[in-house]
C-alpha positions as YAML, in Angstrom:
chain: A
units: angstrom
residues:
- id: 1
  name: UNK
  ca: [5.52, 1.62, -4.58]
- id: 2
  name: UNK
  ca: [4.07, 0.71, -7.79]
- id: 3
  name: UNK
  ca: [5.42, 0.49, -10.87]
- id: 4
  name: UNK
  ca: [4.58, 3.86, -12.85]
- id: 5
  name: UNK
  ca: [3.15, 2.16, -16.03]
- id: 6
  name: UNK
  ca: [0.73, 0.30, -14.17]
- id: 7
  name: UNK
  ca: [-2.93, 1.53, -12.93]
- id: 8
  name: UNK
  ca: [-1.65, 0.24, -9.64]
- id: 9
  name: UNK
  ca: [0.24, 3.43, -9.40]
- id: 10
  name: UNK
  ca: [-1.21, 5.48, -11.73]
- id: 11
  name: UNK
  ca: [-4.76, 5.47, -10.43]
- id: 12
  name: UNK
  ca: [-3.71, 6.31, -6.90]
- id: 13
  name: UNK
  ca: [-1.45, 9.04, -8.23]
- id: 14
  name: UNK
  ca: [-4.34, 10.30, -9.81]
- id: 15
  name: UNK
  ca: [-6.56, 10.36, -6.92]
- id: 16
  name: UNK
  ca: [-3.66, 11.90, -4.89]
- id: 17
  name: UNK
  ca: [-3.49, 14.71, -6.96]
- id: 18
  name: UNK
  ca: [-7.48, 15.13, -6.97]
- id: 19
  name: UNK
  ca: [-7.54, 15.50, -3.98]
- id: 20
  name: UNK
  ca: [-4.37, 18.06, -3.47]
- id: 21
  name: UNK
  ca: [-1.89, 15.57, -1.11]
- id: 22
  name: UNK
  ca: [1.88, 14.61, -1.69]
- id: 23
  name: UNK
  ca: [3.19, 12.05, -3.38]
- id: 24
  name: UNK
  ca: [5.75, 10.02, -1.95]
- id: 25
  name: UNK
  ca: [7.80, 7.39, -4.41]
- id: 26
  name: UNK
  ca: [10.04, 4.80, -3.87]
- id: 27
  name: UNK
  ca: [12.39, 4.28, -6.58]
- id: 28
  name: UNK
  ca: [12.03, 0.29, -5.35]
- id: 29
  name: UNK
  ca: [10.31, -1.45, -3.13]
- id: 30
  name: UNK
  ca: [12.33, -2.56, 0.34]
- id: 31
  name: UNK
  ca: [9.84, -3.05, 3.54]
- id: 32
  name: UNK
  ca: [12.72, -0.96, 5.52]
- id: 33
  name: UNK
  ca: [12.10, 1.64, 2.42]
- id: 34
  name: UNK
  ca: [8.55, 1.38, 2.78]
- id: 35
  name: UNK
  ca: [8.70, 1.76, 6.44]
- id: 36
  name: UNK
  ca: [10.78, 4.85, 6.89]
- id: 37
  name: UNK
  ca: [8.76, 6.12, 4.23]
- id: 38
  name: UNK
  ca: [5.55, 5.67, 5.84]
- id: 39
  name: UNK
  ca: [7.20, 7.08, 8.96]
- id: 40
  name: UNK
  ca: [9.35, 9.81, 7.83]
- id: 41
  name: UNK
  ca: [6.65, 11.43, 5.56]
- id: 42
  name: UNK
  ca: [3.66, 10.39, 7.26]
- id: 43
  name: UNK
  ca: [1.93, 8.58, 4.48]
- id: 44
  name: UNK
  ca: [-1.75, 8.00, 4.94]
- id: 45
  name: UNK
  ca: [-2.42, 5.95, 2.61]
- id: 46
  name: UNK
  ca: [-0.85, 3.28, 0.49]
- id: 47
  name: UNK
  ca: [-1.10, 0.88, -2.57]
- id: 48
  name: UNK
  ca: [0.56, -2.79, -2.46]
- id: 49
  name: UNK
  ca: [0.08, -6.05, -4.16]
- id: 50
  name: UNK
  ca: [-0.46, -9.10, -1.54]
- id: 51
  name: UNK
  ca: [3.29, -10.41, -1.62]
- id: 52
  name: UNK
  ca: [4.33, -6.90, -0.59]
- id: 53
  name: UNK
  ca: [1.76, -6.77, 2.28]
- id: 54
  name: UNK
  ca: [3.18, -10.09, 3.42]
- id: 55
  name: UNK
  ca: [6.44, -8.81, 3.48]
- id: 56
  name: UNK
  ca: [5.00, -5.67, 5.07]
- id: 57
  name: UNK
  ca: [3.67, -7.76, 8.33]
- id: 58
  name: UNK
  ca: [6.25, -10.06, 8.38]
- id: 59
  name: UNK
  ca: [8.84, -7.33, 9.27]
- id: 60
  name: UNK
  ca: [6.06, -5.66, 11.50]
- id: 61
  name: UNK
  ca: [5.86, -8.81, 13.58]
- id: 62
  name: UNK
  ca: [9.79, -8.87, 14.08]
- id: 63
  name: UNK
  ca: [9.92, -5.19, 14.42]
- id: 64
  name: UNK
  ca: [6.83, -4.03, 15.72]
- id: 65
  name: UNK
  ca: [6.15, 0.29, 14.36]
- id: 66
  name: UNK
  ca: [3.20, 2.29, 15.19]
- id: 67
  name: UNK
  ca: [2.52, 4.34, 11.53]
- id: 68
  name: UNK
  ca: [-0.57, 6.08, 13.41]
- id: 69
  name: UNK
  ca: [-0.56, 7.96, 9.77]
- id: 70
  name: UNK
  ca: [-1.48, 5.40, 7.92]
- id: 71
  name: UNK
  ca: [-5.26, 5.21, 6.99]
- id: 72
  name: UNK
  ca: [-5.71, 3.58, 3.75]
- id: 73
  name: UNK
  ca: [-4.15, 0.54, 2.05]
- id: 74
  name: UNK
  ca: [-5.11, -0.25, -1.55]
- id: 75
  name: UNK
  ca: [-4.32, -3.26, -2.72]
- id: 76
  name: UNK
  ca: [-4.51, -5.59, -6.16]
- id: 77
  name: UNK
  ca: [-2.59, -7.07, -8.46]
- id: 78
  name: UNK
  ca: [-3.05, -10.32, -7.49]
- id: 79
  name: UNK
  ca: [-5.78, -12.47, -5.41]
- id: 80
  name: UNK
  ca: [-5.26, -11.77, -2.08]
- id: 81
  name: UNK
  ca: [-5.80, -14.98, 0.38]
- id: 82
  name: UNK
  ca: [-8.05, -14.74, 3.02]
- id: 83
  name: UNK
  ca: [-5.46, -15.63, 5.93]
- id: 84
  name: UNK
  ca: [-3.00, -12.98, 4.50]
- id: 85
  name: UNK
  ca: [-6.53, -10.25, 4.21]
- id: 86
  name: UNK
  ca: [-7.02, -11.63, 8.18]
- id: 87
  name: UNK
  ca: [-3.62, -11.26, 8.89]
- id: 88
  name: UNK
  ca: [-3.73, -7.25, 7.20]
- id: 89
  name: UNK
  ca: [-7.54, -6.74, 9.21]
- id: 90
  name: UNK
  ca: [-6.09, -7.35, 12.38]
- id: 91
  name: UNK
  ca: [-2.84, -5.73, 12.32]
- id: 92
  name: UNK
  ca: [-4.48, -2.76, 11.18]
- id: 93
  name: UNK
  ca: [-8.32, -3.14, 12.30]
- id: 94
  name: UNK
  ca: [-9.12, 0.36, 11.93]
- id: 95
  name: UNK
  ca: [-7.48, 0.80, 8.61]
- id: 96
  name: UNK
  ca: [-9.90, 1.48, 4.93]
- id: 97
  name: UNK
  ca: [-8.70, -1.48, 2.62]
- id: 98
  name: UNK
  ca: [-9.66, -1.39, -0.52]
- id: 99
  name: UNK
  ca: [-9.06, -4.05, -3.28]
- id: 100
  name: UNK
  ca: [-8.56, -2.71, -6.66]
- id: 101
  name: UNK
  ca: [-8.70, -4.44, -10.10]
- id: 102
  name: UNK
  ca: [-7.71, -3.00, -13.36]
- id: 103
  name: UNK
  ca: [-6.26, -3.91, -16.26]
- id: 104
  name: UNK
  ca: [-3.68, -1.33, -17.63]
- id: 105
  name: UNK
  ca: [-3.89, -2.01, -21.28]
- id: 106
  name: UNK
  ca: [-7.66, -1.37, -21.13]
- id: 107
  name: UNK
  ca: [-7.13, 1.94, -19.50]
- id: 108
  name: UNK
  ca: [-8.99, 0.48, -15.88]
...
């Protein structure tokens, strides 16, 4: 849900394609996107920046979804608060999170 310039996209796309999955874009971010998305295709993994991942489990809280696909959440962009990280950890305990930190214009 990245923008496409941006290593927070471009390095997950990468790995993606390393490692021979599907890629699934949204041509904008929307939770309800996100979440049909998630659900429809089955996404295992996904990359957000913290304001998203509020969003993300602000919705979940009203409208409570399973996504028993979903293994991996990257995330970056931005510093991510430790409530919101607590908040992520135990909504999705078993999940692999992994913060990311790049800097497009240096190539990552």
């Amino acid at each position: 849900v990245s923008p496409m310039f941006h290593l927070a996209d471009l390095g997950p796309c990468w790995a993606t394609t390393a490692l021979l999955g599907t890629h699934v874009w949204l041509p904008r971010f929307t939770v309800p996107d996100l979440l049909d998305h998630l659900d429809t295709h089955g996404c295992s993994a996904t990359a957000l920046v913290p304001s998203m991942i509020a969003m993300l489990l602000d919705e979940l809280a009203r409208t409570p979804r399973a996504l028993p696909a979903l293994r991996h959440i990257g995330y970056g962009a931005a510093a991510i608060g430790r409530p919101l990280l607590e908040r992520l950890r135990a909504r999705f305990p078993d999940i692999a999170l992994v913060q990311f930190y790049g800097q497009t214009e240096a190539g990552g």
